[in-house]
Each structure stands twice: as structure tokens, then as C-alpha cells.
C-alpha positions in Angstrom: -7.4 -24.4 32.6 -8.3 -22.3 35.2 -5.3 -20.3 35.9 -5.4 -18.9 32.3 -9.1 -17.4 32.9 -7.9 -14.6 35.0 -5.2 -13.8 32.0 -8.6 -14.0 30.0 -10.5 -12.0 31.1 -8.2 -9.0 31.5 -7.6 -9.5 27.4 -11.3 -9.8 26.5 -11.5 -6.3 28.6 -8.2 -5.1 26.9 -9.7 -6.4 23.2 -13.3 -4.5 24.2 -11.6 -1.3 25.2 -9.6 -1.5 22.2 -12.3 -2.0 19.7 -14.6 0.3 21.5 -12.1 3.5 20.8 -11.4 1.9 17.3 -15.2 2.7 16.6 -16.2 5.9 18.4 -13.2 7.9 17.7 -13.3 8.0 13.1 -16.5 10.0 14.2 -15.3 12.7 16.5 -12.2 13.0 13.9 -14.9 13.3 10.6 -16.6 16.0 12.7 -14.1 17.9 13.1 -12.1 17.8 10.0 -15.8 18.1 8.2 -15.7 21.4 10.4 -12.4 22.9 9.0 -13.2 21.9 5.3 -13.0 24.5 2.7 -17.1 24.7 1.8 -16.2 25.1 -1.5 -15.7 21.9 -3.9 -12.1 22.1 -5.3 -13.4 22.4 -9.3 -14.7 25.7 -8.3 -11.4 26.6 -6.3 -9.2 25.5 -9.1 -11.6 27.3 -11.8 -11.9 30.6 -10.1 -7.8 30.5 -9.7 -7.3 29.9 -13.4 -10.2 32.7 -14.0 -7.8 35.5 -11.6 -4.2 34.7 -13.8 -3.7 36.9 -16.4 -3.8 35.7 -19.9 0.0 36.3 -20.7 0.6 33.8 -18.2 -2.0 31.4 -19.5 -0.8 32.0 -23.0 2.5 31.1 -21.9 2.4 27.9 -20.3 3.0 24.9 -22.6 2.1 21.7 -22.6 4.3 19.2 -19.9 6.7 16.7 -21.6 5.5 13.2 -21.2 8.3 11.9 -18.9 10.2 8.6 -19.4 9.4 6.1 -17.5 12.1 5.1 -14.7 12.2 1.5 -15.8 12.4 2.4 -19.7 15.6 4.8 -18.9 17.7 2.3 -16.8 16.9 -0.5 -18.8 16.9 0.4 -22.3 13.7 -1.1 -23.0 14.7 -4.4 -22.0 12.7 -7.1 -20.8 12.4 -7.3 -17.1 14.2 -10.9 -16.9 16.9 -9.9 -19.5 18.1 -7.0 -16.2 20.0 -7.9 -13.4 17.1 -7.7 -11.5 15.4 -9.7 -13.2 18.1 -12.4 -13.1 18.5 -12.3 -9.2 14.6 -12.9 -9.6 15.0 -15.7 -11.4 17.8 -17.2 -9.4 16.2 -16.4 -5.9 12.5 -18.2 -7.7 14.6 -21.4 -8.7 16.7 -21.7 -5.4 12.8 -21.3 -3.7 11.4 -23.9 -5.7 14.2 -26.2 -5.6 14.4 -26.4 -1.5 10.5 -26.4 -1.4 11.0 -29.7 -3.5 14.1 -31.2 -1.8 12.1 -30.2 1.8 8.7 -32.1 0.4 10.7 -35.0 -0.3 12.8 -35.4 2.5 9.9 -34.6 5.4 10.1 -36.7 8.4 6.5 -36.6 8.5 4.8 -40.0 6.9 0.9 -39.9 7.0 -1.2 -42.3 4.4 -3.0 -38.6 3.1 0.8 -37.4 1.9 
């Protein structure tokens, strides 16, 4: 017991070092980044940016097409567990459950709680 305490001590100083850093250096990094921040909020970036462009380009700009969903276009609209994915899911699930069974009933451990 006594041969570990050495080995003990020179983690509790590791973990303490450690955790010490882990809580004084988020502060120096907020100041500084707090430092280099734009002062101004982004609403009142993004508003005075729309405010500069010239109305022919506003005018032009259309609405963005909704775009498909990546699931939607490879599938088809199919339910997940009608894919291939979805099979190998379903396979990988059962072949889990089945060992988890056949490993419950066949543990060499017997205890009167089991």
C-alpha cells in the first residue's frame, strides 16, 4: 500500500495542475477575444449592409428554393426500415439481442440474486 503513495501523490499534483489551468485560462481567453469583438451587435451590422446595396439588387434577389431533404432524395420517401440501412439496422439489433440473451443464459456466474 505504501509503494503506490509516491505514484499518488505525483497524480493528485498532476490532477491539481491540470484543473488549475482548466479554470484560470477560459478567463484570459474571454478577455481577449471580448477585446477583439466587433462593438457592434451583428442586427445592426447586417441592417446597415442591407441599407448600403442598391435596390436593383434587392429587387432582384428571390426567394431560396426549399431544398430536399438528403434522406427524402435517396430514399424515395421510404420508411427508414424499408432501406438498406435500415435493414442492416435491424439485422445488427437482432444479432445484439440474440447473443445478449444466449450470453445471460449461458453465464458461468451462479449467485442466489440472478
Amino acid at each position: 500500500m505504501t509503494r503506490y503513495l509516491k505514484h499518488a501523490r505525483l497524480l493528485t499534483g498532476a490532477l491539481a495542475l491540470i484543473v488549475g489551468l482548466t479554470l484560470v485560462a477560459p478567463p484570459a481567453l474571454a478577455a481577449e477575444a471580448a477585446a477583439l469583438a466587433d462593438p457592434r451587435p451583428i442586427t445592426a451590422a447586417a441592417a446597415a449592409k442591407v441599407e448600403a446595396m442598391p435596390a436593383a439588387t434587392l429587387a432582384q434577389a428571390a426567394p431560396a428554393p426549399k431544398p430536399a431533404t438528403v434522406a427524402s432524395a435517396e430514399t424515395g420517401n421510404k420508411p427508414f426500415f424499408k432501406t438498406t440501412q435500415g435493414a442492416i439496422a435491424l439485422v445488427l439489433l437482432a444479432g445484439t439481442l440474440g447473443y445478449m440473451g444466449y450470453s445471460m443464459s449461458n453465464d458461468r456466474v451462479k449467485s442466489p440474486a440472478k
